[in-house]
N, C-alpha and C positions, 0 to 999 in steps of 0.2 A: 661061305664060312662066316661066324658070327666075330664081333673086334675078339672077343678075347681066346674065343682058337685060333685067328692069326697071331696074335703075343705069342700064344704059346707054339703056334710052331717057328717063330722068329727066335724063340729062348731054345726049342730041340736045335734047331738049326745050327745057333750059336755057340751049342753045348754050355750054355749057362741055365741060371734060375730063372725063374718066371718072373720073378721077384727085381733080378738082376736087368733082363730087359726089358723092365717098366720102369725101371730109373735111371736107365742109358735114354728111350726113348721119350721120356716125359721132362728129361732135363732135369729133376730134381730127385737127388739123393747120391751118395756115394756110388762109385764103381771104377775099377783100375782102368789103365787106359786100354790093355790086352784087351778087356771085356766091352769094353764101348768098340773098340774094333771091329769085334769080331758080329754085336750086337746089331751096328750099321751096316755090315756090309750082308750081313741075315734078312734084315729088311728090305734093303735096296732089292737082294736078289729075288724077294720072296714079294715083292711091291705093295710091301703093308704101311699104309698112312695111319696111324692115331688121331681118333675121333680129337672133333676140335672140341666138344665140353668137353671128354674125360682128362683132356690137355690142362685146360683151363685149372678144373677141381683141381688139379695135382700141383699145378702153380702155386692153390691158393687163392686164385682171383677171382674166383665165382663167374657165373655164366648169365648171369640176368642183374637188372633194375628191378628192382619194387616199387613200382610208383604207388604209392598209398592216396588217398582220400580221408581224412577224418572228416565225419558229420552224426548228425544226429539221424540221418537214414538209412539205413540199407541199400536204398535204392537210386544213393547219390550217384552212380556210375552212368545211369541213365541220363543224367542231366548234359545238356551239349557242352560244359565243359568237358566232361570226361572227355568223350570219344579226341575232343579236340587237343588233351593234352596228353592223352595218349599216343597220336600220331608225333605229337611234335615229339617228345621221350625216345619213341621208336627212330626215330632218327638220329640221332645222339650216341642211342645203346649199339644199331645196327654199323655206323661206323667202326664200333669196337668191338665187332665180331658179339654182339647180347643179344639176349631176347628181353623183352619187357612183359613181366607180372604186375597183373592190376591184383590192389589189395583194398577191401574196407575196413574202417578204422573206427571203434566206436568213440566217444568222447573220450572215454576213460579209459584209453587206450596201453598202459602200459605193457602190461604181459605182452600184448599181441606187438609191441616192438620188439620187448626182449627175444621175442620167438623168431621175429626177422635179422636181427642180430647175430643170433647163434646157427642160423643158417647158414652153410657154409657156401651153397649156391646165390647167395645175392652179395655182386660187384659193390650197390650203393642204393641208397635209400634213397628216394624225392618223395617228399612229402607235402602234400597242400592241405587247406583248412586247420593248419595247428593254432594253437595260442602258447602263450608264453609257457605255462607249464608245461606243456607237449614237449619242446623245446627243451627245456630243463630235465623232462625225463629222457631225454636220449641216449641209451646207451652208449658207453666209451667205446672205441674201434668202428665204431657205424662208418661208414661215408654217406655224408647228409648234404643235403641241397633241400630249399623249400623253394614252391610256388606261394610266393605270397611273402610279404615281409618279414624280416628277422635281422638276428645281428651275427648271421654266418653266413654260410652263401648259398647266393641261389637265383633267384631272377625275381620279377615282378612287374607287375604295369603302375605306369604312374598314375594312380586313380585319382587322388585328391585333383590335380592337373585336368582329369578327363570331367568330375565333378563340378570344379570350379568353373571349367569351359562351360558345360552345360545352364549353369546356374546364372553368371552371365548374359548370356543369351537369351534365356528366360526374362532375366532384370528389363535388358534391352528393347523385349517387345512388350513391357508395361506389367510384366506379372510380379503383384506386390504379396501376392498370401501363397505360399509355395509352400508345400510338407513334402515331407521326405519320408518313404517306404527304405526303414535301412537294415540295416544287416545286423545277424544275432550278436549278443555279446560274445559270447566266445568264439567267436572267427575275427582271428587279428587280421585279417583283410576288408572286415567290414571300418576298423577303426578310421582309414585316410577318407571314405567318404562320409564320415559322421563329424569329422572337426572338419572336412572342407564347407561342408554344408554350413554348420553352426560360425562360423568366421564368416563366411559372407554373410547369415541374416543377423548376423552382429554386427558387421560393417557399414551394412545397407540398411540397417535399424530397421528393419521387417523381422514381425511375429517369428518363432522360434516354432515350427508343427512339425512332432515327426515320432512316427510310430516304430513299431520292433517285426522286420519280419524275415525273410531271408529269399534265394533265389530261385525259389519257385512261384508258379502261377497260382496257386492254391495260396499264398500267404501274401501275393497281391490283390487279391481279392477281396480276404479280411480285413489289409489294410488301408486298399480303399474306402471299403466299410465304415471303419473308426475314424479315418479323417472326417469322411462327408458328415457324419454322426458327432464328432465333435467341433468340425470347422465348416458348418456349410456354403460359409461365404470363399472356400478355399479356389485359387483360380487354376494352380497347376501342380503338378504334384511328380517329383522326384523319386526314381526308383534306383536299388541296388541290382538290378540283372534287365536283361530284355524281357526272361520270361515270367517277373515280377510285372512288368510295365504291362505284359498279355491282360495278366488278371486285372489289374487294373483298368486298364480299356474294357473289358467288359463289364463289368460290374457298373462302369461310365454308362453305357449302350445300352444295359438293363434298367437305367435310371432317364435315360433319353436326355442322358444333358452333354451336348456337342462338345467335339474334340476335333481343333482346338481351340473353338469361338468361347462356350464358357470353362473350361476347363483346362491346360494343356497336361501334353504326359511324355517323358523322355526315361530313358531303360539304360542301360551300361551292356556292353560289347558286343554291338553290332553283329549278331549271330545274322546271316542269310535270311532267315524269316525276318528279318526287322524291315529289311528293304523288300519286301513280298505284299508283305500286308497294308490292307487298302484303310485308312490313311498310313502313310512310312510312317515308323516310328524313328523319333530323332533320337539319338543314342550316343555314345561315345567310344571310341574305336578300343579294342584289347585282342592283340595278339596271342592270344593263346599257345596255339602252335611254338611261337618262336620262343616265347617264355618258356614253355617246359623243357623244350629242348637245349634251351643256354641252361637252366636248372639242372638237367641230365648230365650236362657237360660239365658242370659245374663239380658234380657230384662222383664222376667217375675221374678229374681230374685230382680231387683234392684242393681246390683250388679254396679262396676266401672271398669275404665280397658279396653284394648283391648288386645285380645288373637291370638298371632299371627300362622301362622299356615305354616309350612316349605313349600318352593318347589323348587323341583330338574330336571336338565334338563332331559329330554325325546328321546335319539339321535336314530334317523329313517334314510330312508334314504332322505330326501330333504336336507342333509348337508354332 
């Protein structure tokens, strides 16, 4: 039998409404005490359990996360964040009896909130790559968490902290011309590694070099490009992702100029290939994982607050 010919032979059974023993058994709605009597003990005899979403929907509570992604790709999902903050979400959601929908987000994203909003199957929003407006369009009623900074809740890594380590350590082994591969304008995550950057070669009274690119290989490549083409005397060069720092290193290795004797090169969040690849690339740690899932939790509690989450440099050998 399919759920809803057991309902209904639980309401023949009960001699009520069909109507009636969907709102004895879902817990929500009116019904005398005579009819929840007779409603549970129909069930009991007849061993019908109510699906656990159609439980859920009638609560109200919805049955899923929406972890979204805004970017200017399509094909952001493929990036090893995705898969990586996906697992952590699904950990979070699966405590609380959800399943986790991955969504894409274009820039201009509005509608396609409002559309997740008015769903009545989604428990809570987590949201990565927004910027302040994204923010400010959120719909009233959402439950929201970001990956990535904001002034509501959600998680984040302490990147400036994993930046400044990096940079550091750089200083330390004599690298005086250092540019920086950073992150688009509108990803308020790219912001804490662009004023950590600019503070120390302000501090340090060292040149100010740094291009616009984001966290793919394809855009470290470019921006390798425009450094070497505008700084050729440049000795190391700072990336926003690991798979930024890839492209980087090759376009080094297409130019045959060593890493790390003349040049060095360090990436942000120690994905698995960074300690694979021959020379290691030096990096700086970002828990993924645990961030989306304090953001999940964040977001299915209600809760306020961002929770920040440490990172420490990664030193290999491209430094």
């Amino acid at each position: 039998m399919d759920r809803m010919t057991d309902l209904a032979s639980v309401a023949a059974r009960a001699g009520v409404s069909l109507a009636t023993a969907s709102r004895v058994l879902s817990g929500n709605g009116p019904a005398s005490a005579a009819s929840r009597e007779l409603v549970r003990a129909a069930a009991a005899e007849l061993g019908y359990r109510p699906h656990p979403v159609a439980r859920l929907l009638a609560q109200g509570r919805g049955t899923r996360v929406v972890l979204a992604i805004r970017d200017r790709r399509p094909s952001a999902w493929a990036d090893p964040f995705g898969g990586r903050a996906a697992a952590g979400a699904a950990l979070a959601a699966d405590r609380a009896g959800l399943g986790v929908a991955l969504r894409y987000l274009p820039l201009d994203c509005r509608g396609r909130l409002a559309e997740i909003a008015a769903d009545r199957s989604v428990a809570a929003l987590v949201l990565a790559g927004h910027d302040r407006a994204t923010l400010e369009a959120l719909p009233r009623g959402l439950r929201v968490a970001t990956i990535g900074p904001s002034a509501g809740a959600g998680a984040d890594v302490d990147s400036a902290a994993g930046f400044a380590a990096l940079l550091r350590h750089l200083h330390d082994r004599g690298r005086r011309r250092i540019a920086l591969v950073g992150g688009p304008r509108w990803l308020a995550a790219a912001g804490a590694p662009r004023r950590a950057y600019a503070r120390m070669m302000r501090e340090a009274g060292l040149p100010h070099r740094a291009v616009t690119g984001d966290v793919t290989a394809a855009r470290g490549r470019l921006g390798a490009r425009r450094i070497l083409s505008r700084w050729p005397d440049t000795d190391a060069i700072v990336t926003i992702s690991d798979a930024t720092a890839a492209g980087v290193l090759q376009v080094l290795a297409e130019r045959g100029i060593r890493v790390p004797d003349d040049v060095a090169v360090t990436g942000f969040d120690d994905v698995p290939l960074a300690g694979a690849i021959r020379p290691g690339l030096t990096t700086a740690s970002h828990p993924v994982e645990r961030i989306a899932e304090a953001a999940c939790q964040a977001a299915l509690d209600g809760s306020a607050g961002m929770r920040l989450f440490p990172s420490r440099a990664v030193v290999r050998q491209t430094t």
